[in-house]
Predicted model as a PDB file, atoms N, CA, C, CB and O in Angstrom, pLDDT in the B-factor column:
MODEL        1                                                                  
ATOM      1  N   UNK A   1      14.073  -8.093 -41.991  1.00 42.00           N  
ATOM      2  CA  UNK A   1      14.096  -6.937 -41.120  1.00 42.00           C  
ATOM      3  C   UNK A   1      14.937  -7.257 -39.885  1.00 42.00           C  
ATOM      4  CB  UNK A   1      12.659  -6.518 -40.721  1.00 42.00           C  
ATOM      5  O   UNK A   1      15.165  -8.435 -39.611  1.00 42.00           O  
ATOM      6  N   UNK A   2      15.566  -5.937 -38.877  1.00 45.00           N  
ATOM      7  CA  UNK A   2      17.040  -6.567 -38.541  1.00 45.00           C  
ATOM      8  C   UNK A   2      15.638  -6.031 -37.071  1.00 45.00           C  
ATOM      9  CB  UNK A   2      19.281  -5.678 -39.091  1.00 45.00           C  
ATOM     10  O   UNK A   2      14.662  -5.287 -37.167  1.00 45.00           O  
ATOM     11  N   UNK A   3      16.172  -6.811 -35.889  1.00 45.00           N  
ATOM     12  CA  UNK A   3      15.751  -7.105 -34.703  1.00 45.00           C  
ATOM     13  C   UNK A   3      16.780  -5.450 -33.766  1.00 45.00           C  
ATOM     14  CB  UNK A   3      16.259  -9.108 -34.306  1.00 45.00           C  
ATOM     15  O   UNK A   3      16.339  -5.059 -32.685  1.00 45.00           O  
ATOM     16  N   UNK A   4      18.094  -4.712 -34.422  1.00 53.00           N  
ATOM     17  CA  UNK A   4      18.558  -3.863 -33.805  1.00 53.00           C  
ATOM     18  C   UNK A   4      17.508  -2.824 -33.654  1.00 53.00           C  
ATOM     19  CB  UNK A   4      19.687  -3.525 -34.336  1.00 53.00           C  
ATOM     20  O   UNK A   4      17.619  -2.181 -32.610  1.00 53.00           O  
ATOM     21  N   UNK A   5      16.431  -2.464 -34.493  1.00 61.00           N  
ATOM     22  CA  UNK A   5      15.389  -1.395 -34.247  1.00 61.00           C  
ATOM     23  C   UNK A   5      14.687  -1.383 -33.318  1.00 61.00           C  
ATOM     24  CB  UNK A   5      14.599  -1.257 -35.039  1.00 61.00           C  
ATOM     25  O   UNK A   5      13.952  -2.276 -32.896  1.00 61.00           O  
ATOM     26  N   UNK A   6      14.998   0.360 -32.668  1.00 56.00           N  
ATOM     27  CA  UNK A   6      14.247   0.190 -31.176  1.00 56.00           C  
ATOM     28  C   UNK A   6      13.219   1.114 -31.011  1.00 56.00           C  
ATOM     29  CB  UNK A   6      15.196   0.415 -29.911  1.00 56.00           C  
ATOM     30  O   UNK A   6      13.109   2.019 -31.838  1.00 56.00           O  
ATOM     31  N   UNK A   7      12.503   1.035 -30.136  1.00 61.00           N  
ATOM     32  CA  UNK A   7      11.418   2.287 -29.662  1.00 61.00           C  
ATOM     33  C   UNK A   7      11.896   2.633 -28.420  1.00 61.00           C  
ATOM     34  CB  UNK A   7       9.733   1.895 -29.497  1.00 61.00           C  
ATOM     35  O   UNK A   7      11.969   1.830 -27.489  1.00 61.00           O  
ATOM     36  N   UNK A   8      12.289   4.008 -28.346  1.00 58.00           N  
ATOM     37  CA  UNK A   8      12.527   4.170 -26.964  1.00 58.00           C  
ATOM     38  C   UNK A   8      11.500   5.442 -26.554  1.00 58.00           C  
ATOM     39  CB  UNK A   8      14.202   4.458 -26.674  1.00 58.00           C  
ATOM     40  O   UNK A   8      11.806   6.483 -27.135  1.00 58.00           O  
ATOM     41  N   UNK A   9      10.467   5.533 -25.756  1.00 53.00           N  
ATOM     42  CA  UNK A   9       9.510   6.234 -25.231  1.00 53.00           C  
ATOM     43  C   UNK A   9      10.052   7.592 -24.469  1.00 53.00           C  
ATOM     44  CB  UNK A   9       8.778   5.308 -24.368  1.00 53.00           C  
ATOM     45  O   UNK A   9       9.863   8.728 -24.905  1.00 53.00           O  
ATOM     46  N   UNK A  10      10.468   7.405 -23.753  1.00 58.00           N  
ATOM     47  CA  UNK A  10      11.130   8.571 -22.938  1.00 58.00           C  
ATOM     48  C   UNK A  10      12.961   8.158 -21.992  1.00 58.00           C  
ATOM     49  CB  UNK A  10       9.677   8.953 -21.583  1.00 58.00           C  
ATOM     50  O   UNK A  10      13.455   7.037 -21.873  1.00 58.00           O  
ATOM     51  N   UNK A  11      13.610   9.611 -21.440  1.00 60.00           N  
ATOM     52  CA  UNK A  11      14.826   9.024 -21.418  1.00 60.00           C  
ATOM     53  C   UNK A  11      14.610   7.756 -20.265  1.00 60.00           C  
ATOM     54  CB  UNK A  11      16.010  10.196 -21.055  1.00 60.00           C  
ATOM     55  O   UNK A  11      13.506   7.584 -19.749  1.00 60.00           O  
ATOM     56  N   UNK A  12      15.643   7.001 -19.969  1.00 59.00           N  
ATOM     57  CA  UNK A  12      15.856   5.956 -18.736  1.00 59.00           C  
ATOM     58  C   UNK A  12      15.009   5.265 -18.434  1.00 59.00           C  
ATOM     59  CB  UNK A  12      16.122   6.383 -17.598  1.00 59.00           C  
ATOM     60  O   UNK A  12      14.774   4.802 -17.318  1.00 59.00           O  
ATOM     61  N   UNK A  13      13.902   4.974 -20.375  1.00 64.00           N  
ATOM     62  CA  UNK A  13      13.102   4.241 -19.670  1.00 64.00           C  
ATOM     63  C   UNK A  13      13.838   2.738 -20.432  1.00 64.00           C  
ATOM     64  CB  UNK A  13      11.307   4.690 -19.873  1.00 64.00           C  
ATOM     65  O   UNK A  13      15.049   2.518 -20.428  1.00 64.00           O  
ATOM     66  N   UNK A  14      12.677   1.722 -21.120  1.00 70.00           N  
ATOM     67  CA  UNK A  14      13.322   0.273 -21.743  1.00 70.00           C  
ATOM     68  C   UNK A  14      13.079   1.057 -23.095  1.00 70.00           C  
ATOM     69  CB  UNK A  14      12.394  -1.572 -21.455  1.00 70.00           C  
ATOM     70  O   UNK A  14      12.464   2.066 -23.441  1.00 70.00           O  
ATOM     71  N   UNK A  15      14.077  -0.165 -23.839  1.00 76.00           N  
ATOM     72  CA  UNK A  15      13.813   0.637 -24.898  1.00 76.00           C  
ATOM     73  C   UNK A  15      13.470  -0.909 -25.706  1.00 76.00           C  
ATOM     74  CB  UNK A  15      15.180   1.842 -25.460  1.00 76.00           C  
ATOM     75  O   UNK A  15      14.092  -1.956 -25.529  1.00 76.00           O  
ATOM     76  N   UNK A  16      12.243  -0.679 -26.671  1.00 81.00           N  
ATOM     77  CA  UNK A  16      11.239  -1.997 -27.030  1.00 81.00           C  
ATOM     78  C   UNK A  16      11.701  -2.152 -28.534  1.00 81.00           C  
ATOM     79  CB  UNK A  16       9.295  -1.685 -26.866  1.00 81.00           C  
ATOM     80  O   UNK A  16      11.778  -1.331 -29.448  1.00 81.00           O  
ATOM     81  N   UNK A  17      11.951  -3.356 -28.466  1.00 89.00           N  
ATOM     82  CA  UNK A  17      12.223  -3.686 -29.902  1.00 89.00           C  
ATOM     83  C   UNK A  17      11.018  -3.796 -30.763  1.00 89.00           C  
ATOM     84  CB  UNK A  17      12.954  -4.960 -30.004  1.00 89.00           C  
ATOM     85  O   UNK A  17       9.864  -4.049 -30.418  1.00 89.00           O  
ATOM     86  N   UNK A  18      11.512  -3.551 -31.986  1.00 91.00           N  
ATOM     87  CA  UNK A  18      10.613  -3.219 -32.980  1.00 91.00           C  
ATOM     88  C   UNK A  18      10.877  -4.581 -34.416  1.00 91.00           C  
ATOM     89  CB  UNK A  18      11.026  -1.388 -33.432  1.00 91.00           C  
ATOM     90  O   UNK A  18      12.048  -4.938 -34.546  1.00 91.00           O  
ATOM     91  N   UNK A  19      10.173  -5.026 -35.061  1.00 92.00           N  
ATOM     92  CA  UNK A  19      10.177  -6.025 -36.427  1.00 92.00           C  
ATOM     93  C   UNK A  19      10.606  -4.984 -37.462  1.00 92.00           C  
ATOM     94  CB  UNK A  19       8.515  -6.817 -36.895  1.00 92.00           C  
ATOM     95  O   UNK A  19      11.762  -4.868 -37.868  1.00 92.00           O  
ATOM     96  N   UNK A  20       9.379  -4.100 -37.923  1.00 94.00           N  
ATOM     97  CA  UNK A  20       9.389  -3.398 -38.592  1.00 94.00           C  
ATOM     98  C   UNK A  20       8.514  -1.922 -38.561  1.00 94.00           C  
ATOM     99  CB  UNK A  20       9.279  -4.139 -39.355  1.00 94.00           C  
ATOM    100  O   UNK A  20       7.870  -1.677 -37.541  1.00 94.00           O  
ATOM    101  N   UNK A  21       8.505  -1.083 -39.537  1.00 96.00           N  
ATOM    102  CA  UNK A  21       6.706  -0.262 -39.549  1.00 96.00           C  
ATOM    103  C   UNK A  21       6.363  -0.853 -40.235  1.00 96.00           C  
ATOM    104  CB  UNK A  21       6.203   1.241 -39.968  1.00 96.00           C  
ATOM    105  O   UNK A  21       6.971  -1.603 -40.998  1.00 96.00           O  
ATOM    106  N   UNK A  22       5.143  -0.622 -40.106  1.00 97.00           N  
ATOM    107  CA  UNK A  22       4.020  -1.041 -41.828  1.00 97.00           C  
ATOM    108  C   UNK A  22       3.563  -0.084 -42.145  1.00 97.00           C  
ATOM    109  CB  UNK A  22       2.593  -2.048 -41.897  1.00 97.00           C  
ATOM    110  O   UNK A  22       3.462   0.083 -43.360  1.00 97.00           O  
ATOM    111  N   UNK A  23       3.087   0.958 -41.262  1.00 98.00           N  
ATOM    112  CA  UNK A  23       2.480   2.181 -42.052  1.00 98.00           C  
ATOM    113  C   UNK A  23       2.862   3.311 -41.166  1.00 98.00           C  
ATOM    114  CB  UNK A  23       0.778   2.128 -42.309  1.00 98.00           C  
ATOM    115  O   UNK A  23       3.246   3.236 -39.999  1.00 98.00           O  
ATOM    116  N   UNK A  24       2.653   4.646 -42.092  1.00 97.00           N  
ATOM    117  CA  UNK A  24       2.915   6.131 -41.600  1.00 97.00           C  
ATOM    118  C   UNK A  24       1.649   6.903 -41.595  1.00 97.00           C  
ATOM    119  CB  UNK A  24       3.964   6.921 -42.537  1.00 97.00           C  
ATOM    120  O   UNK A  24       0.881   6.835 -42.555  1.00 97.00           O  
ATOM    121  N   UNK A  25       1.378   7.695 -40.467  1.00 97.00           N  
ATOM    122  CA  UNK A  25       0.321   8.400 -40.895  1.00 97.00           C  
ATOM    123  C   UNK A  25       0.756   9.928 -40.102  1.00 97.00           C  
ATOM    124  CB  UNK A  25      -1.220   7.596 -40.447  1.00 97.00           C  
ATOM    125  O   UNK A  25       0.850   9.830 -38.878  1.00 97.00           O  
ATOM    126  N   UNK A  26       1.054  11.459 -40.759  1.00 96.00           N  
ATOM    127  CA  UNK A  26       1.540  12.257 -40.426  1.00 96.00           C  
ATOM    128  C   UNK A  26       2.866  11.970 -39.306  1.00 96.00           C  
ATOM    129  CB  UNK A  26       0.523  12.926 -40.146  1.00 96.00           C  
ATOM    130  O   UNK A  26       3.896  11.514 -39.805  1.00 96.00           O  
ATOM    131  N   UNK A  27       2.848  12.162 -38.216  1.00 95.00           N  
ATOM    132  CA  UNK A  27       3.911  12.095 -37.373  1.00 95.00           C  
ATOM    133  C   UNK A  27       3.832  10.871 -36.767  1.00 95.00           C  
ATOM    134  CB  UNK A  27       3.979  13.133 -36.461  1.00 95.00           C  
ATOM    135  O   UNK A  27       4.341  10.899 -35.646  1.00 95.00           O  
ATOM    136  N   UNK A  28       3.259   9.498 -37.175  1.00 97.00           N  
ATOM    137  CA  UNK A  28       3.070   8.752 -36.272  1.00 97.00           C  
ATOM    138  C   UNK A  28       3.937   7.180 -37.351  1.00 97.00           C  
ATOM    139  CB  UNK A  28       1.199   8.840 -35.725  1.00 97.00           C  
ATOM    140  O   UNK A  28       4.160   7.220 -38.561  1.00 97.00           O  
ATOM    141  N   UNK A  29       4.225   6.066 -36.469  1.00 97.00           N  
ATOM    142  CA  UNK A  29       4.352   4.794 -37.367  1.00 97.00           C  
ATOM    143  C   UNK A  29       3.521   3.917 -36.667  1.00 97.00           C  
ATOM    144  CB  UNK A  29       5.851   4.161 -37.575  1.00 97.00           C  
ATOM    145  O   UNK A  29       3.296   4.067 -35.466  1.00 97.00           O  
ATOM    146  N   UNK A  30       3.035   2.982 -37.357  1.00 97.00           N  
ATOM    147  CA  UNK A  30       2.523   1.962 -36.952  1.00 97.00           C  
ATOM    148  C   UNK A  30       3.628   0.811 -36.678  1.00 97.00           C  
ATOM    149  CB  UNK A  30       1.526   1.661 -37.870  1.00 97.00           C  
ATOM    150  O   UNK A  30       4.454   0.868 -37.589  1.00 97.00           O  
ATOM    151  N   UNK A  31       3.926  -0.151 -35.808  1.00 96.00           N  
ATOM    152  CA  UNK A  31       4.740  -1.216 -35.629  1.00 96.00           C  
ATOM    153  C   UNK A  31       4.533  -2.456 -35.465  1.00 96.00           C  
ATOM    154  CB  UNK A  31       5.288  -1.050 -34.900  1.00 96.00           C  
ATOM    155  O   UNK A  31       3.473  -2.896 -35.018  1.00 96.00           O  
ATOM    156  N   UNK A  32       5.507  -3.157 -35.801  1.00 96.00           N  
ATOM    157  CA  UNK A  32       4.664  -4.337 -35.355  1.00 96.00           C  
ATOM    158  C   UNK A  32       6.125  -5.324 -34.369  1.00 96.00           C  
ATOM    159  CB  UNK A  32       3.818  -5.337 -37.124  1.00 96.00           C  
ATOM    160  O   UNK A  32       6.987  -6.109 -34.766  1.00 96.00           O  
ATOM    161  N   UNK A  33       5.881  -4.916 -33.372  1.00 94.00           N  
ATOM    162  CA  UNK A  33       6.855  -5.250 -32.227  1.00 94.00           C  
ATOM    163  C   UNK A  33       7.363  -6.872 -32.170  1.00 94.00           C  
ATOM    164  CB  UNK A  33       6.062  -4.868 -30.784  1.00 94.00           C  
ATOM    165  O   UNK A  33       6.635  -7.848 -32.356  1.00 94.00           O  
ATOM    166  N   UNK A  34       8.952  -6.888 -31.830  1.00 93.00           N  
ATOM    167  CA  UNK A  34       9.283  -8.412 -31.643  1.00 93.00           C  
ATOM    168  C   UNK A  34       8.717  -9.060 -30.768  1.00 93.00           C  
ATOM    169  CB  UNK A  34      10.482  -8.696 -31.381  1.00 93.00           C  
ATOM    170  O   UNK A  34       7.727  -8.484 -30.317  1.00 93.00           O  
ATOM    171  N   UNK A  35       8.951 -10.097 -30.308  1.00 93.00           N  
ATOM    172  CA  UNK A  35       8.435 -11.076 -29.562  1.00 93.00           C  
ATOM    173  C   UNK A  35       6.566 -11.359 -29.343  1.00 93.00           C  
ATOM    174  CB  UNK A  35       9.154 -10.731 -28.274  1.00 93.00           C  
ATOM    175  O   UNK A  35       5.682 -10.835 -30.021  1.00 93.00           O  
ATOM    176  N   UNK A  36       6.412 -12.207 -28.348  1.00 93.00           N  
ATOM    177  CA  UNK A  36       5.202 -12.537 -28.199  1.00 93.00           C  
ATOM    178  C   UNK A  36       4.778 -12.141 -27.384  1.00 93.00           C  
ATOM    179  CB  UNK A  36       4.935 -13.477 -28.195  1.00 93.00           C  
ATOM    180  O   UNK A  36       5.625 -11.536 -26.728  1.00 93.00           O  
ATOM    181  N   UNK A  37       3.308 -12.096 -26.729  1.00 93.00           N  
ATOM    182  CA  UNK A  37       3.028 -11.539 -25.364  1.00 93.00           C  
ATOM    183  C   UNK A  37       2.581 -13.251 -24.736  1.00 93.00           C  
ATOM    184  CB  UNK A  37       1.545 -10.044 -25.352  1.00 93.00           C  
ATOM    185  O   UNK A  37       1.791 -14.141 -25.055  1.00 93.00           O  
ATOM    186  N   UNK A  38       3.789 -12.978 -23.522  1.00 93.00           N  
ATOM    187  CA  UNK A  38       3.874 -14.682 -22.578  1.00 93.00           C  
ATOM    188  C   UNK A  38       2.041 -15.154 -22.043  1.00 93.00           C  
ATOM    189  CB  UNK A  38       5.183 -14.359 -20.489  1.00 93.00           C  
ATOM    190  O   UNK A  38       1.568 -16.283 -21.912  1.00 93.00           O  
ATOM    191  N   UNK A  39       1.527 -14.109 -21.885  1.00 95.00           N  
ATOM    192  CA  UNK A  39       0.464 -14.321 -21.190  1.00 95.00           C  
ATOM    193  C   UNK A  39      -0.905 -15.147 -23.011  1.00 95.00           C  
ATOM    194  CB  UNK A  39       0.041 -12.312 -20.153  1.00 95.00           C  
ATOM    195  O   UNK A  39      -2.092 -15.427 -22.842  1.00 95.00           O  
ATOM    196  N   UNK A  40      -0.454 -15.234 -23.854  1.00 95.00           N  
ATOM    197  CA  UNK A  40      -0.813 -15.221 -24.910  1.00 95.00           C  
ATOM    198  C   UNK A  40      -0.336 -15.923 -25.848  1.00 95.00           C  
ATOM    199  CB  UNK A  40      -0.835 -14.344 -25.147  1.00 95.00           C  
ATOM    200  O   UNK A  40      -0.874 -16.531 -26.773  1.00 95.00           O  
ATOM    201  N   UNK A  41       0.837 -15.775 -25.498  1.00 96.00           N  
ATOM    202  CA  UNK A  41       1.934 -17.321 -26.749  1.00 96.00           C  
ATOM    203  C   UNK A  41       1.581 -16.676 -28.141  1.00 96.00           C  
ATOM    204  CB  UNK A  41       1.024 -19.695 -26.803  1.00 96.00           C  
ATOM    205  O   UNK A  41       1.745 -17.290 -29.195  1.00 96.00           O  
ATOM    206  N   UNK A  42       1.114 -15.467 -28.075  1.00 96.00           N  
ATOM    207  CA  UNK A  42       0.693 -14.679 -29.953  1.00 96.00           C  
ATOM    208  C   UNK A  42       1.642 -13.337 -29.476  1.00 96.00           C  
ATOM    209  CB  UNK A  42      -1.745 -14.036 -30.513  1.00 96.00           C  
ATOM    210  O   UNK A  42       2.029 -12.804 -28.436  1.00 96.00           O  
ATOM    211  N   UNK A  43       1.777 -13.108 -31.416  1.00 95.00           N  
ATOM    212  CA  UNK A  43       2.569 -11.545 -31.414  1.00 95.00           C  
ATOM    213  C   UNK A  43       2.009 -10.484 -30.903  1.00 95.00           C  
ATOM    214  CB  UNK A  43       2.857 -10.995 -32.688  1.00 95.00           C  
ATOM    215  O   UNK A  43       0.787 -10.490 -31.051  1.00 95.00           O  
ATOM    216  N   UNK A  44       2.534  -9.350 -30.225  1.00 94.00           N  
ATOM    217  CA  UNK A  44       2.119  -8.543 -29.739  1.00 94.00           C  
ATOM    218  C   UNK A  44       1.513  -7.666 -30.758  1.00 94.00           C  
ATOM    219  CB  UNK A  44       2.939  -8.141 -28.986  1.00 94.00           C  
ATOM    220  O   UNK A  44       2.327  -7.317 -31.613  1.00 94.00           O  
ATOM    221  N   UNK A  45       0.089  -7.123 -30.943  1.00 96.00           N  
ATOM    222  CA  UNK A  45      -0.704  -6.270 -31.834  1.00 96.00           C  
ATOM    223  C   UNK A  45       0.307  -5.167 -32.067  1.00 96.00           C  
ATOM    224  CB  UNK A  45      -2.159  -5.750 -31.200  1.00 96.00           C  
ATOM    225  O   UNK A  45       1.288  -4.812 -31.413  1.00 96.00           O  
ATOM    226  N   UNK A  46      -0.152  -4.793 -33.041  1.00 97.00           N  
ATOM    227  CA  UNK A  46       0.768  -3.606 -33.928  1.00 97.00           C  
ATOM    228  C   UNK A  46      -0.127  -2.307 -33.436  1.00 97.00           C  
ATOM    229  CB  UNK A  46       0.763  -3.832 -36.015  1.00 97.00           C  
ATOM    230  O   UNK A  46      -1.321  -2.068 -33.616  1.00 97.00           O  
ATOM    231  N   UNK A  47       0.906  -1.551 -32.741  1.00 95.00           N  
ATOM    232  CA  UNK A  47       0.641  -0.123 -32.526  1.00 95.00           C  
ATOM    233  C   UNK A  47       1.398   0.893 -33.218  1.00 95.00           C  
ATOM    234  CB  UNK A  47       0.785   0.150 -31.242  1.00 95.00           C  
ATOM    235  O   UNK A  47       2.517   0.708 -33.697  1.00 95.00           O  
ATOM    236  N   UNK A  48       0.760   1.951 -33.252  1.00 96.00           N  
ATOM    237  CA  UNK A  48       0.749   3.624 -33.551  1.00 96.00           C  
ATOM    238  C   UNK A  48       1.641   3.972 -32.242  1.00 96.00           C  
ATOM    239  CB  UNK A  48      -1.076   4.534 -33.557  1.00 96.00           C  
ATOM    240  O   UNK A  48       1.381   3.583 -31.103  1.00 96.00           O  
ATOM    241  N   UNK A  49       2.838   4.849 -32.658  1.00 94.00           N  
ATOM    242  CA  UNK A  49       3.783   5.808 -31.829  1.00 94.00           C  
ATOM    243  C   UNK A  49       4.530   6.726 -32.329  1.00 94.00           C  
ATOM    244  CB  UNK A  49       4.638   5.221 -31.174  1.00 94.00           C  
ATOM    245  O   UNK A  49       5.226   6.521 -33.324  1.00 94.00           O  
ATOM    246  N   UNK A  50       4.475   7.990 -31.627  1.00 94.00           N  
ATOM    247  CA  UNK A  50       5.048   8.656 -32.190  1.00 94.00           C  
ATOM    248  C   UNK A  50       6.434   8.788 -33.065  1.00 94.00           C  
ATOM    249  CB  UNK A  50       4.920   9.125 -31.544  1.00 94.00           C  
ATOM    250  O   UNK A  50       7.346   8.071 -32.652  1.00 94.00           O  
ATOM    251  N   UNK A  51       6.743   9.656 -34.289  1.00 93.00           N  
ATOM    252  CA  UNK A  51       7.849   9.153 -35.196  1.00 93.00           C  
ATOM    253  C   UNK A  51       9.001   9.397 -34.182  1.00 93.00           C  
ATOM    254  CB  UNK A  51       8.022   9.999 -36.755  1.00 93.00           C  
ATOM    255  O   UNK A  51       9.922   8.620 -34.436  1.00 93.00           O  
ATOM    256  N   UNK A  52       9.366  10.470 -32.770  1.00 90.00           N  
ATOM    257  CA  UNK A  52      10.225  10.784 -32.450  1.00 90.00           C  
ATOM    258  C   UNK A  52      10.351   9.223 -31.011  1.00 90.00           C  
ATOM    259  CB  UNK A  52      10.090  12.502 -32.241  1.00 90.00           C  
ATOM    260  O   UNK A  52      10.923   9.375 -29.932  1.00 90.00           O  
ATOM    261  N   UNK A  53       9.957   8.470 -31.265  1.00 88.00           N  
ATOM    262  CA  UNK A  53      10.241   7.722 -30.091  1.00 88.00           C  
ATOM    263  C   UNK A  53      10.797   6.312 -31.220  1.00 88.00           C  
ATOM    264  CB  UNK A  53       8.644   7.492 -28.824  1.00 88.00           C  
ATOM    265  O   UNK A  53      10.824   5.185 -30.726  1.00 88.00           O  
ATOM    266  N   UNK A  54      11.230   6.514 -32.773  1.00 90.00           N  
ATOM    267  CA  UNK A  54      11.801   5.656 -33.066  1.00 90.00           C  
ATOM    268  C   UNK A  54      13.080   5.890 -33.673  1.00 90.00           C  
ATOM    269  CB  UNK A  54      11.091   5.058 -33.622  1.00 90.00           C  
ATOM    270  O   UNK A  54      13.344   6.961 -34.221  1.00 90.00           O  
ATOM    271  N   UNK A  55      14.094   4.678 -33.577  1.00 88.00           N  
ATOM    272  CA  UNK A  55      15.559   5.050 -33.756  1.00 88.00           C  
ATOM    273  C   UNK A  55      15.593   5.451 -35.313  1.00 88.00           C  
ATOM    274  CB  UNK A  55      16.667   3.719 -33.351  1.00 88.00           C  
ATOM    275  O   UNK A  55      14.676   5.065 -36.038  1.00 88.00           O  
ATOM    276  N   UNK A  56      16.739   6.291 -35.875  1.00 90.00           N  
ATOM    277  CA  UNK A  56      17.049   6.448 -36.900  1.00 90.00           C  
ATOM    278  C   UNK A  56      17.019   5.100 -38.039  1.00 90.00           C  
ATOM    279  CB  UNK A  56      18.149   7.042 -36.625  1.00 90.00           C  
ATOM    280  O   UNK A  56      16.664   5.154 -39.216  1.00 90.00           O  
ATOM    281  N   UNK A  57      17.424   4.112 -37.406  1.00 89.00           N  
ATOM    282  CA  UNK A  57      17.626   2.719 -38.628  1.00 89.00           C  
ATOM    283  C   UNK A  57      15.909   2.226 -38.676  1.00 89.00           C  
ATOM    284  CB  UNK A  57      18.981   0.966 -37.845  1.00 89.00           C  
ATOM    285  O   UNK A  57      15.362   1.923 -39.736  1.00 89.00           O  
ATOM    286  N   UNK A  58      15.441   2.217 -37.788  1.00 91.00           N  
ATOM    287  CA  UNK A  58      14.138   1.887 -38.070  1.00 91.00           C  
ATOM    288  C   UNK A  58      13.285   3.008 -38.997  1.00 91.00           C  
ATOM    289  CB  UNK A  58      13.496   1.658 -36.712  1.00 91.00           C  
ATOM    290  O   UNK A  58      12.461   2.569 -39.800  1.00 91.00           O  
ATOM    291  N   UNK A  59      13.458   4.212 -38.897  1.00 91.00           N  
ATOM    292  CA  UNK A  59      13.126   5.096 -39.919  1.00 91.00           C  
ATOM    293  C   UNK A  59      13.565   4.860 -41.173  1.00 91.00           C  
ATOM    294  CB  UNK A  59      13.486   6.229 -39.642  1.00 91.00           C  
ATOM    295  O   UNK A  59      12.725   4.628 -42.043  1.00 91.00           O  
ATOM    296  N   UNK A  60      14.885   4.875 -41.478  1.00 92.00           N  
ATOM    297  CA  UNK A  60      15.116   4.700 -42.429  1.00 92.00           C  
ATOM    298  C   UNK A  60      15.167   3.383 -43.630  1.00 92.00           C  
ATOM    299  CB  UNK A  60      15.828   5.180 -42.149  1.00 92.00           C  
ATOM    300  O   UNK A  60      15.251   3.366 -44.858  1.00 92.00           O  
ATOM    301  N   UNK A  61      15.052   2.140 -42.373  1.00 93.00           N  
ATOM    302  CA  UNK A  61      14.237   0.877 -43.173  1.00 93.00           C  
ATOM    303  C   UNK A  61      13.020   1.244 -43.500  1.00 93.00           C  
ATOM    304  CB  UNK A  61      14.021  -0.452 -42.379  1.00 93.00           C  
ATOM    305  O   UNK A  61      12.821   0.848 -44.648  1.00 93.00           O  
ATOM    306  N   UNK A  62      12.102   1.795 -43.088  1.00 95.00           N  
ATOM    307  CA  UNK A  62      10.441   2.166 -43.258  1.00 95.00           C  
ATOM    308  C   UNK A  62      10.721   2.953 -44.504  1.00 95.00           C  
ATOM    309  CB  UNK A  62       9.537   3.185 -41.859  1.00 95.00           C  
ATOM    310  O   UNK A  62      10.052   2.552 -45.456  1.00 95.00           O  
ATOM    311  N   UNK A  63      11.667   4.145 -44.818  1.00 93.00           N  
ATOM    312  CA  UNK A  63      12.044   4.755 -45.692  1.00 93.00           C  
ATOM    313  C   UNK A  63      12.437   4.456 -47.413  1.00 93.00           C  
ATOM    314  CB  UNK A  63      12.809   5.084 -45.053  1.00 93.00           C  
ATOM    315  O   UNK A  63      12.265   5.078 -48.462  1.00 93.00           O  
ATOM    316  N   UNK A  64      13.248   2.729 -46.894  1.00 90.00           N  
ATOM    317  CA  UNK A  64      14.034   2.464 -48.268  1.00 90.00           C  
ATOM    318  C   UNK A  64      12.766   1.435 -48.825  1.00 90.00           C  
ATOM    319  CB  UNK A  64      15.903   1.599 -48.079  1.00 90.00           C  
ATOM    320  O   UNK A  64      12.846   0.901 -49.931  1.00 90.00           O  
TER     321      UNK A  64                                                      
ENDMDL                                                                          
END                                                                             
């Protein structure tokens, strides 16, 4: 899975890299985000976000 997939939340804000989805549920993906959380030295838990706050290539990897 390619590290270019992003989540971007709203305009001018960061936009958060993404691993992959793992799951769909109506309008939503589940993710499971790059890196670690520093305060933790572990991967950051996999959240639920809406489908319109993810880029086209990340859709369409979840897709193929």
């Amino acid at each position: 899975m390619s590290h270019r997939n992003k989540i971007n939340p709203e305009p001018n804000q960061k936009n958060w890299q993404v691993v992959e989805v793992v799951a769909e549920e109506g309008k939503r993906y589940r993710v499971r985000w790059a890196g670690e959380d520093p305060k933790t030295g572990k991967p950051w838990p996999l959240a639920w976000v809406p489908s319109s706050y993810c880029s086209p290539d990340l859709v369409k990897e979840w897709e193929e």
